[in-house]
C-alpha positions in Angstrom: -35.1 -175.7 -79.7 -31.6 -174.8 -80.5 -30.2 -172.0 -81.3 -29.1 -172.4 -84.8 -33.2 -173.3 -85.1 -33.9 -170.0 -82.8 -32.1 -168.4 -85.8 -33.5 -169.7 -89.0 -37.2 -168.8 -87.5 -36.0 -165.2 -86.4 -34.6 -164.6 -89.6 -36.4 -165.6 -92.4 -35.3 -168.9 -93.0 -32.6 -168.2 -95.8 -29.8 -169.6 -94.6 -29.1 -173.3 -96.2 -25.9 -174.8 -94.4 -24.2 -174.4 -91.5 -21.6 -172.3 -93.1 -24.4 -169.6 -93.3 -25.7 -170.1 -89.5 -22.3 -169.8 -88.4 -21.6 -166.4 -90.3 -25.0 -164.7 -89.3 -24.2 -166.1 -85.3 -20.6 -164.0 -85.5 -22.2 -161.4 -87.2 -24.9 -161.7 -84.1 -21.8 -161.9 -81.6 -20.2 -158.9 -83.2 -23.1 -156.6 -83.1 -24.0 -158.0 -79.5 -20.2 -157.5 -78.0 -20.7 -153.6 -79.3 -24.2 -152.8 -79.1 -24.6 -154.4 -76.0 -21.9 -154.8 -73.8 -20.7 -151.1 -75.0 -24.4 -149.6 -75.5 -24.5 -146.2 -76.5 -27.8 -144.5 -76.7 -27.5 -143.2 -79.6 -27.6 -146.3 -81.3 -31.8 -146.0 -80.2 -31.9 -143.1 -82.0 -30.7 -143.9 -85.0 -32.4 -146.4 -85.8 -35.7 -145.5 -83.7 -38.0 -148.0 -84.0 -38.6 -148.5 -88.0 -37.8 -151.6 -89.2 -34.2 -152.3 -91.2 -32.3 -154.7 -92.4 -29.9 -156.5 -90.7 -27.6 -156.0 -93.2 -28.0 -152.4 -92.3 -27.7 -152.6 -88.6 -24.2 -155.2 -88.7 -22.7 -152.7 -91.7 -23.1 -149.3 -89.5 -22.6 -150.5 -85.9 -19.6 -152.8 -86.9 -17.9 -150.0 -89.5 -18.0 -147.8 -85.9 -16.6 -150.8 -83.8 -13.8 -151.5 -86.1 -12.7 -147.9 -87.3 -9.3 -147.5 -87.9 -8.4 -151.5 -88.4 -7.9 -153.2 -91.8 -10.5 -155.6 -91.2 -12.1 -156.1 -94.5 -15.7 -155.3 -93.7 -16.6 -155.4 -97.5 -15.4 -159.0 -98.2 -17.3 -160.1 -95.1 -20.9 -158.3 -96.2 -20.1 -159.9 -99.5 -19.6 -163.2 -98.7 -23.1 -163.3 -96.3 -25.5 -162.7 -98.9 -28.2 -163.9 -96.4 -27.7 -160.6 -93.9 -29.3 -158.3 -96.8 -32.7 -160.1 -96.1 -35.0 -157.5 -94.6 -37.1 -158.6 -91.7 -40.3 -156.1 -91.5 -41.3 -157.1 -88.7 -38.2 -156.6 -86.2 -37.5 -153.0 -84.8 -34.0 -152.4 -84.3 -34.6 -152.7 -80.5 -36.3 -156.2 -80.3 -33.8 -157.5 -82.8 -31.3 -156.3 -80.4 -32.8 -158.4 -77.5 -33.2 -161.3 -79.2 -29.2 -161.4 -79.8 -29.2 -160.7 -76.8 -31.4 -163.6 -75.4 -29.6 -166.2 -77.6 -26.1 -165.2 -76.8 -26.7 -164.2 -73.2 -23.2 -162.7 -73.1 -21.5 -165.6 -71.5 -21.1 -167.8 -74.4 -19.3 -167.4 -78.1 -21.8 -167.2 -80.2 -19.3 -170.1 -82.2 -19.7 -172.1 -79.2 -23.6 -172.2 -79.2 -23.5 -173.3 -82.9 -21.1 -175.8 -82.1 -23.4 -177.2 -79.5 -26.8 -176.6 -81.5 -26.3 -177.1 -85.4 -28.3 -179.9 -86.8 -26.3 -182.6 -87.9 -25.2 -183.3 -91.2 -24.7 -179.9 -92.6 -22.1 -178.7 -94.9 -19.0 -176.2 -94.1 -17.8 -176.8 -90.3 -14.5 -177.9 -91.7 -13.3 -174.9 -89.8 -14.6 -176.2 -86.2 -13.2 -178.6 -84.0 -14.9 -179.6 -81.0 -14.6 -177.7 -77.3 -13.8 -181.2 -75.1 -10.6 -181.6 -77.9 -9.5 -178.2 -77.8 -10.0 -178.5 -73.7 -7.6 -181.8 -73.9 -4.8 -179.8 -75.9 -5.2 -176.8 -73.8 -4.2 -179.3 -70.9 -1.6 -181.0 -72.4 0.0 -177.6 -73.6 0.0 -175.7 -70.5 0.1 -172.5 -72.4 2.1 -170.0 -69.6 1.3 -166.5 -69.8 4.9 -165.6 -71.2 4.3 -168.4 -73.9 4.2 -167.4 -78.1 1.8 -169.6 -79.5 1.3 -170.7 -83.2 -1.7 -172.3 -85.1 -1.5 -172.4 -88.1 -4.4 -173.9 -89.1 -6.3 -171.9 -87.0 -10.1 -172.0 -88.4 -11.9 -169.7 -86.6 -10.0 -169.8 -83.6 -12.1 -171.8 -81.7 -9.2 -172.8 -79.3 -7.4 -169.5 -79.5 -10.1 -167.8 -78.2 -9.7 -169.8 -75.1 -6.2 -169.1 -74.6 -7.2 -165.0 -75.1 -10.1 -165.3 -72.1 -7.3 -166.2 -70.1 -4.7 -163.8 -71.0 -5.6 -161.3 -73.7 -2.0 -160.1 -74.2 -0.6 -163.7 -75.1 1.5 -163.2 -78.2 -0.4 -165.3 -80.3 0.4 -166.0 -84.5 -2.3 -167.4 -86.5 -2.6 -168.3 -90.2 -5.7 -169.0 -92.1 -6.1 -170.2 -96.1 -9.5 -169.2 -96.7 -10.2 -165.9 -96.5 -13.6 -165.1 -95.6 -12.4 -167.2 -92.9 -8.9 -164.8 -91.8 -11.2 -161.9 -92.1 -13.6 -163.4 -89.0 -11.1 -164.7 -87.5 -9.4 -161.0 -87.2 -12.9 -159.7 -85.9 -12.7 -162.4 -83.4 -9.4 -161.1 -81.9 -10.2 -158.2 -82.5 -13.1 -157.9 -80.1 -11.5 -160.7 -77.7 -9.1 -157.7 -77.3 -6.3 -159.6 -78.2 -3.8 -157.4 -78.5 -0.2 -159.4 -79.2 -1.8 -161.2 -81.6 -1.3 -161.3 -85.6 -3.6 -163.2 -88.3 -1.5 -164.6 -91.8 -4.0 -165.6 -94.9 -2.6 -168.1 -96.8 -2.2 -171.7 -97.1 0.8 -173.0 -94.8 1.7 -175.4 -97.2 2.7 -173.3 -99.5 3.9 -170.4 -98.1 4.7 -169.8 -94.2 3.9 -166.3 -93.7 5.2 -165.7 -90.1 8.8 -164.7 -91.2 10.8 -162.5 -89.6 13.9 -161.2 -91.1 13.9 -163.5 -93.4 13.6 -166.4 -90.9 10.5 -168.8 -89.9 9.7 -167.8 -86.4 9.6 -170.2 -83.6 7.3 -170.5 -80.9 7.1 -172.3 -77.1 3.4 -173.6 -78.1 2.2 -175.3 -81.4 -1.2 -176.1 -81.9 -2.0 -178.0 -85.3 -5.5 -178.9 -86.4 -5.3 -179.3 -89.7 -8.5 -180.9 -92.4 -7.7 -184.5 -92.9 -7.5 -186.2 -96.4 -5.8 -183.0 -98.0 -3.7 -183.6 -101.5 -1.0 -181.8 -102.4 0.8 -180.4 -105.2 4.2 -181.4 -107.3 5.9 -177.9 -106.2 4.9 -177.5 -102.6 8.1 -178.8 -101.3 10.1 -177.0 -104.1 8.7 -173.5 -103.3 9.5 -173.5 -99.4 12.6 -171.6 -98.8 12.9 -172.6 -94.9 13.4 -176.1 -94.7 9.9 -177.1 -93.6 10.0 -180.7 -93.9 13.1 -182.3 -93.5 12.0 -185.7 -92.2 11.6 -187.1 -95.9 9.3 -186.7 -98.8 5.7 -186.6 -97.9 3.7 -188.3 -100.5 1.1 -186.0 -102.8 -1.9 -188.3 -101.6 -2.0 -187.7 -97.7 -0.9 -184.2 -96.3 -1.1 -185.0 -93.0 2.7 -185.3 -92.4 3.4 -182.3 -93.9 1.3 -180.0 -91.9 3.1 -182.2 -89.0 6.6 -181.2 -90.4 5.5 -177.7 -90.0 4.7 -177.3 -87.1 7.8 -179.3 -85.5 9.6 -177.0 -87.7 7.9 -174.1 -85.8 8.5 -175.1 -82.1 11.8 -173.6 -80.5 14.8 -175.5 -79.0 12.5 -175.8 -76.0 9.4 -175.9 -77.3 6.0 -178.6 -77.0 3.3 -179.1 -80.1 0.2 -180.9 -80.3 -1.0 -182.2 -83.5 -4.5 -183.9 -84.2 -4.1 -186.6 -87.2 -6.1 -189.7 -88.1 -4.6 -192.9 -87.0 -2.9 -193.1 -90.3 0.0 -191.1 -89.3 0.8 -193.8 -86.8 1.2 -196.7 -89.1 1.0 -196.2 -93.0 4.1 -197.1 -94.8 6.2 -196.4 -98.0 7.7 -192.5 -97.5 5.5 -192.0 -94.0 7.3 -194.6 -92.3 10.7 -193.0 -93.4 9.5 -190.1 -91.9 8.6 -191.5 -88.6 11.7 -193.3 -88.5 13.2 -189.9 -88.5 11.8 -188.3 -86.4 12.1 -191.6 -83.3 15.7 -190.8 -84.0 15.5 -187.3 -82.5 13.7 -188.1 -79.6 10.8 -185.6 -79.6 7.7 -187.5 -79.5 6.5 -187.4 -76.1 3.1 -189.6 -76.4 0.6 -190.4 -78.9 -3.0 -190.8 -77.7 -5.8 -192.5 -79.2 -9.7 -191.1 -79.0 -12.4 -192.6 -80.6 -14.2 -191.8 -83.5 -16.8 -189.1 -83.5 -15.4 -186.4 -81.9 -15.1 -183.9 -85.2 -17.7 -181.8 -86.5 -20.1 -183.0 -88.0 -20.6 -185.7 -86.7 -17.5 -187.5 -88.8 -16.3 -190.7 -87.3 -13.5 -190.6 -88.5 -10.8 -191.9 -85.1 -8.1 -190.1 -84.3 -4.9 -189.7 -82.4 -3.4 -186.7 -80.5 0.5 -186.7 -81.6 2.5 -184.7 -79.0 6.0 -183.5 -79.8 8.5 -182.0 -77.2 11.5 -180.9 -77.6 12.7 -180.5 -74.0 11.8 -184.0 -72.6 12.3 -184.5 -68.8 15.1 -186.8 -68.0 12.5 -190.2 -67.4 11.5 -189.1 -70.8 14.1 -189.7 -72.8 14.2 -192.8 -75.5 10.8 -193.2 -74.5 6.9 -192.4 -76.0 4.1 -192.8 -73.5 1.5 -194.9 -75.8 -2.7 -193.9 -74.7 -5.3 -196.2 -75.5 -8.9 -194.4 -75.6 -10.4 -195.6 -78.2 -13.1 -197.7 -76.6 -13.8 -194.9 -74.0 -17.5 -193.5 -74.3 -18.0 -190.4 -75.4 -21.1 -187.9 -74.0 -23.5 -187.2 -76.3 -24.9 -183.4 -75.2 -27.3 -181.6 -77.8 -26.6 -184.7 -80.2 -22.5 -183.7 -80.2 -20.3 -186.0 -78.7 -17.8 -185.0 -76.4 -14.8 -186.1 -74.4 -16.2 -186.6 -71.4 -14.6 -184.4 -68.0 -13.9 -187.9 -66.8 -12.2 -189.4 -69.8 -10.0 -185.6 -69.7 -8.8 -186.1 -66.1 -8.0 -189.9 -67.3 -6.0 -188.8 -69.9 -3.8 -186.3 -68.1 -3.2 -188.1 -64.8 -2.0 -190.9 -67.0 0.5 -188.1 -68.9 1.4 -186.2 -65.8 2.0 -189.1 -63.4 3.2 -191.3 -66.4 1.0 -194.1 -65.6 1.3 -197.5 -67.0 -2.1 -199.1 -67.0 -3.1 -202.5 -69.0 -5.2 -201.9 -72.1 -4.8 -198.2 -71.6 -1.2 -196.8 -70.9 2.1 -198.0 -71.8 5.8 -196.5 -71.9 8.2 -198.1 -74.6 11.4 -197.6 -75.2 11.9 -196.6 -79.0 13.8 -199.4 -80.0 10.7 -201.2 -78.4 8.8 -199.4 -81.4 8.4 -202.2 -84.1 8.3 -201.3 -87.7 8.0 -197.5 -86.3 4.6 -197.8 -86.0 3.6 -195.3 -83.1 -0.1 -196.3 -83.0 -1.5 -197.1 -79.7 -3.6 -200.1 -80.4 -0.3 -201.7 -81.8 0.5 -202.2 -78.1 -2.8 -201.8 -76.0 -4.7 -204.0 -77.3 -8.1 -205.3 -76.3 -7.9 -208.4 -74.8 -11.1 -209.7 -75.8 -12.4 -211.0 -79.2 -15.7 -212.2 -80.7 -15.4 -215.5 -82.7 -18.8 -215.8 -84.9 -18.9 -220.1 -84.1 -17.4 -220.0 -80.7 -18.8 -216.9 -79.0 -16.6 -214.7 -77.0 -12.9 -214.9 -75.2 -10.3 -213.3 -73.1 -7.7 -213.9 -74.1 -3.7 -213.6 -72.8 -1.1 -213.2 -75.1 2.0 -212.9 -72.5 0.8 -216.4 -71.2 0.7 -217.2 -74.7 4.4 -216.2 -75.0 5.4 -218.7 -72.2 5.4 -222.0 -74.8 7.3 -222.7 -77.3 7.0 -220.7 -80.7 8.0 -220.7 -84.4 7.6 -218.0 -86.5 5.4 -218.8 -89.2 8.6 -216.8 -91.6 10.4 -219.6 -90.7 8.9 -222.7 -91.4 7.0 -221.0 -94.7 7.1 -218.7 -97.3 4.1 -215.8 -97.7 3.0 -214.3 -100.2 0.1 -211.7 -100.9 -2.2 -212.6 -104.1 -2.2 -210.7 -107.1 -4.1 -207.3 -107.7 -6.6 -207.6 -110.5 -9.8 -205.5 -111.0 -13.0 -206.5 -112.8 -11.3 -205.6 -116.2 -8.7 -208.8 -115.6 -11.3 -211.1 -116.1 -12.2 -213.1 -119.5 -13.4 -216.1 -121.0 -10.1 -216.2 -123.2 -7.7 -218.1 -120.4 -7.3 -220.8 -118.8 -5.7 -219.4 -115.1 -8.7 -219.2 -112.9 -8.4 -216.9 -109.5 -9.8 -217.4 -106.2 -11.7 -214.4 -104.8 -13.2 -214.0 -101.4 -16.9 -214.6 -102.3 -15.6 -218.0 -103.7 -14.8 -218.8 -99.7 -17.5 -220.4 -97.9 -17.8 -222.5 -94.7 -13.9 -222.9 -95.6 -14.1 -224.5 -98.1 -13.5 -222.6 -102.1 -15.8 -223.6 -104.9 -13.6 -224.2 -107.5 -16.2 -224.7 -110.0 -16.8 -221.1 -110.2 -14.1 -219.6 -110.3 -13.6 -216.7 -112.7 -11.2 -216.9 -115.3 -8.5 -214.6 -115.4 -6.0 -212.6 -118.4 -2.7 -214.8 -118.5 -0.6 -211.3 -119.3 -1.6 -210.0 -116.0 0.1 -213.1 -114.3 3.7 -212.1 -113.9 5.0 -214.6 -111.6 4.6 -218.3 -110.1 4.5 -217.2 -106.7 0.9 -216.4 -107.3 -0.4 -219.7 -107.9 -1.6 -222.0 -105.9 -1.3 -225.8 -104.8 -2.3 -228.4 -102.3 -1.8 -227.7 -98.8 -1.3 -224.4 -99.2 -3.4 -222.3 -96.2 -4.6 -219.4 -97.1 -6.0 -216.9 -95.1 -8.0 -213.2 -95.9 -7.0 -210.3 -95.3 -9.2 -207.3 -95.5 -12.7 -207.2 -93.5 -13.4 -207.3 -90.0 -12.9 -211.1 -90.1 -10.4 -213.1 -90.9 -11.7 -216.3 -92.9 -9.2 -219.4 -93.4 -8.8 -222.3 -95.8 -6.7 -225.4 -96.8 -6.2 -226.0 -100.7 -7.3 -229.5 -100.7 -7.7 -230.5 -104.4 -4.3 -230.9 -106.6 -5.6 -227.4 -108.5 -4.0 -226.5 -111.8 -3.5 -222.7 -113.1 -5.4 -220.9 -109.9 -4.3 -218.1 -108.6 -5.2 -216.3 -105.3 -6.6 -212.5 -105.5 -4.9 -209.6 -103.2 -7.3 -210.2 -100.7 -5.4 -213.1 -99.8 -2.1 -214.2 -98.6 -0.9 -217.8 -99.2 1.0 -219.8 -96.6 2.9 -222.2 -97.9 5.1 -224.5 -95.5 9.0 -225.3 -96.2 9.5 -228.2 -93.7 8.1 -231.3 -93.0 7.5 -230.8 -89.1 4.2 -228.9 -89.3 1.4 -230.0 -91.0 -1.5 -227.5 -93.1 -4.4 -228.2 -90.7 -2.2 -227.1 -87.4 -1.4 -224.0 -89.1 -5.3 -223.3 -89.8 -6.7 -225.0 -86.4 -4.2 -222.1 -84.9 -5.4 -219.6 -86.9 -8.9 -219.9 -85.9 -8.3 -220.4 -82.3 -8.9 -217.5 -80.1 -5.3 -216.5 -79.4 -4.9 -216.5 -83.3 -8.0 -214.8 -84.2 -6.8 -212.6 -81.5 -3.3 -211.6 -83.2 -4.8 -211.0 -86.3 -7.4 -208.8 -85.2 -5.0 -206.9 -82.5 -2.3 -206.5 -85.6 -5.2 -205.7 -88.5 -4.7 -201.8 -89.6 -7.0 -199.5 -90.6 -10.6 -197.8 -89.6 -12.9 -198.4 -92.1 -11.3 -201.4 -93.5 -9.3 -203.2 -91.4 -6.2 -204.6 -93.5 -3.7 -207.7 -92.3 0.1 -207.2 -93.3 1.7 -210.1 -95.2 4.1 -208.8 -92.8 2.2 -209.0 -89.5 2.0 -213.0 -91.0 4.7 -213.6 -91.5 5.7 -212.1 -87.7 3.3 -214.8 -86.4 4.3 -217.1 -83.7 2.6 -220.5 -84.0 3.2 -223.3 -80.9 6.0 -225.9 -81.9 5.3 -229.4 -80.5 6.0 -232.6 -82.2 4.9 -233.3 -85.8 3.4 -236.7 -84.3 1.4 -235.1 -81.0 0.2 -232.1 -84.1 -1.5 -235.2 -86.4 -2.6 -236.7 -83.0 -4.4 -233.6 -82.4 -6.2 -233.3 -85.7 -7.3 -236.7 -85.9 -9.1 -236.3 -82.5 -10.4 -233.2 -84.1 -11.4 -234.1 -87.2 -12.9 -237.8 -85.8 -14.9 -235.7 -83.5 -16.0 -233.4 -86.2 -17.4 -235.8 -88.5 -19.1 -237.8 -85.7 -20.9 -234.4 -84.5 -21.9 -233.8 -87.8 -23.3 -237.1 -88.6 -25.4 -236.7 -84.9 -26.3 -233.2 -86.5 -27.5 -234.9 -89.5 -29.0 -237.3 -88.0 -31.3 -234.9 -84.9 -31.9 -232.8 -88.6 -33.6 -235.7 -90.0 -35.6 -236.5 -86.0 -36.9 -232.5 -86.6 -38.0 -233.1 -90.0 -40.0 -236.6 -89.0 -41.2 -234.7 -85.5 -42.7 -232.0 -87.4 -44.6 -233.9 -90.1 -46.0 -236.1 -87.1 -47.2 -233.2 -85.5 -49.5 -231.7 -88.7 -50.8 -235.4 -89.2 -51.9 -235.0 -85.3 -53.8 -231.4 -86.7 -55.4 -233.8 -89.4 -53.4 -232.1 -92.4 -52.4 -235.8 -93.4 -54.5 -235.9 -96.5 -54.0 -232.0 -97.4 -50.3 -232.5 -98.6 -47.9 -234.4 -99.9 -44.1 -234.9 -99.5 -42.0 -234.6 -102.8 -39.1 -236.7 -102.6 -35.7 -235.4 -103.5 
């Protein structure tokens, strides 16, 4: 049973997420660290052995503990409605062992909910998981004489760790929610941490660690900020300290700005990790301005890529571990060390997936020894960074692929590199479709579009094609014509097709991009005979963006390099293919019709012959 179950049967059953189970567990811890560790025996007399309320018990014990502090004790009761529940039948003193039994004094109480809480509850957005915050401790090597800053802090999961180690470690922390602060100042409160100071407020807004006037600075920066955040129209104009300097952060996606931050944060000498979704690595428009800024200044270190799963609760979500340092070592310098985990398993313990000890030592002997390993490590040069895109599968790629007709292939793309190549930018022009929505479509035109579900077996059925507003149509290079190759471009494969008919008014849909060829030395079908061959299904796949959906560049097409021989050894090649083709296929038509006739011999030899009859076609 786990322990957030040990808790709902103990204690009535009135807690509903995990927000709740987590509350009444520090509230547990809290009690426990006093009552226990510092018993008084008083605290037996007091209470005797009557029944009372929990409430009652965690309001007088932990008014004592804290006397003398600003820890708002009346917020906290307030806010954990669930602790007034009376339970009749728990005396004081067995209530006490059962905390004790759970907790067993060598575990945070946060860390046994972390570990036990069902899956799929609501309100852990304030967790992150202990084989994560293990992997930045190591990558940090936090000295004793180190200030450290998160501040996103949560409830100080990862904080706490550094405080077992060295309770006097200056430590700043800010917190927006503040139910959340006022824990999180209990925690460090009774981890003894005494150089350490707790901000409520939301760092995007307003940095509260000033000193003087002036952001402080620290050695360490941790930064584990909720993904998917928005932002708001004055949040640049109301900071006062120059927080993000790197270029304007878009209102949709926060991430870079909590990023800015805490590189903002770190001292002339100083080393940050930051935990982002693979996003940060690759997305354009503004982000890629700022990444181009901040490759100019030389502080990213390495960017290492984990695979999904490894937030609370249970999100799978992938990620990437962004380390900034300011003070590179001098085989550092115009370099990032690129990590490839993502296809490393992870251990499932109490159904919570963890970075396996393994996978941890991995990690760090590739960082410390600066390791270059195919498929997992690799050291670039910045100006070897392409479109500053900083994500690790950009360059570690996996160097097999799954083709659904063929089966699956290794595949080599430096042997690849060794014959001949075109560009496809140079021999073509490409072009993305047009964006339309289900509102586009009407009766009342006469340009038709090709969508994906009109792509089957390669080939389009133009018949059904839907019709779509002219209006919306604002330019030619939309349409297209024969010989055109298209190819898709969102999904998890890549499907591809020759425009065979002389079509009139059709345009393509943004789910496409349209190759169409500018000289006579390449013909459509070795275009799409390479783009279905392993090493191109392997490019595509290998420069494909995205988690959920996986999006191809008109770019990343248009970077394409497709083998350059001789127009007449290229129509050579397709006839044998195509001659070939049509002969299997008649042989498969042919053993099609052999099944049929075997089959209907075979229920005449059961003495169905006079039961049924065959309808002609």
């Amino acid at each position: 049973m786990s322990y957030a179950e040990i808790f709902k049967n103990k204690f009535d059953g009135t807690m509903r997420t995990s927000q709740d189970i987590l509350q009444l567990t520090a509230a547990a811890e809290f009690i426990y660290r006093y009552t226990i560790e510092n018993f008084r025996e008083d605290s037996l007399d007091k209470f005797g052995e009557k029944s009372v309320s929990l409430n009652e018990v965690f309001l007088t014990e932990l008014n004592e503990a804290i006397s003398g502090t600003k820890i708002d004790i009346d917020l906290i009761s307030k806010n954990i409605p669930f602790i007034i529940a009376e339970f009749e039948e728990h005396t004081f003193r067995e209530y006490l062992k059962t905390v004790k039994n759970i907790l067993d004094g060598n575990q945070s109480a946060y860390e046994l909910v972390m570990e036990n809480i069902s899956m799929g509850m609501e309100g852990l957005e304030y967790l992150t998981s202990i084989s994560l915050n293990n992997l930045i401790l190591k990558i940090l090597d936090v000295q004793q004489e180190d200030s450290v800053l998160n501040a996103t802090a949560g409830y100080g999961d990862i904080l706490k760790d550094i405080l077992d180690s060295n309770n006097e470690q200056k430590i700043v922390a800010q917190e927006t929610n503040q139910l959340v602060y006022e824990l999180l100042k209990l925690r460090f409160y009774f981890n003894k941490g005494s150089n350490s100071k707790v901000y409520n407020g939301n760092i995007l807004n307003k940095c509260m660690y000033i000193k003087n006037d002036r952001m402080q600075t620290f050695d360490k920066v941790i930064s584990q900020p909720p993904f998917g955040l928005n932002l708001t129209n004055s949040f640049e104009k109301e900071d006062r300290y120059n927080r993000f300097p790197f270029g304007r952060i878009p209102l949709s996606k926060a991430d870079w700005a909590f990023i800015s931050n805490g590189i903002m944060s770190l001292n002339d000498t100083g080393k940050g990790v930051f935990i982002a979704p693979l996003g940060i690595c690759f997305r354009g428009g503004s982000e890629k301005r700022i990444r181009e800024n901040i490759l100019e200044l030389d502080i990213i270190e390495s960017v290492i890529q984990l695979p999904a799963g490894i937030f609370y609760p249970g999100t799978t979500i992938p990620i990437v571990v962004l380390v900034i340092n300011k003070q590179k070592n001098a085989d550092g310098k115009g370099k990032i060390q690129l990590v490839n985990m993502s296809d490393t398993q992870l251990e499932k313990i109490d159904m919570k997936n963890h970075i396996t000890e393994e996978t941890i030592y991995e990690i760090m002997s590739l960082l410390k020894n600066r390791k270059e390993v195919q498929t997992k490590s690799v050291i670039l040069s910045i100006e070897q960074i392409k479109d500053a895109n900083i994500l690790p599968d950009k360059y570690l790629y996996k160097s097999e692929i799954y083709i659904e007709d063929l089966g699956k292939f290794s595949f080599d793309l430096d042997s690849y590199r060794k014959i001949e190549r075109v560009k496809l930018e140079e021999i073509a022009t490409i072009n993305r479709g047009l964006t339309t929505t289900a509102k586009d479509e009407t009766e009342d035109s006469e340009i038709k579009i090709i969508k994906i579900s009109d792509l089957n077996d390669e080939k389009i059925d133009y018949s059904n094609l839907s019709n779509i507003y002219e209006g919306k149509v604002t330019s030619k290079k939309y349409f297209v014509k024969e010989n055109d190759v298209i190819v898709s471009n969102r999904g998890n494969t890549f499907k591809t097709a020759i425009i065979e008919e002389n079509v009139q008014d059709v345009i393509l849909s943004q789910n496409f991009v349209k190759i169409r060829l500018t000289t006579n030395e390449f013909l459509p079908s070795w275009i799409k005979l390479f783009l279905d061959s392993p090493i191109g299904k392997g490019y595509l796949d290998l420069n494909a963006e995205g988690s959920a959906v996986r999006i191809l560049s008109t770019n990343a097409i248009k970077e394409m390099e497709i083998p350059k021989i001789p127009k007449e050894q290229q129509l050579k090649i397709i006839n044998h293919y195509q001659k070939k083709q049509q002969e299997i296929q008649r042989k498969i038509i042919d053993l099609e019709k052999e099944l049929v006739q075997l089959k209907l011999e075979t229920y005449d030899s059961m003495g169905l012959q006079n039961s049924y009859k065959k309808i002609e076609e």
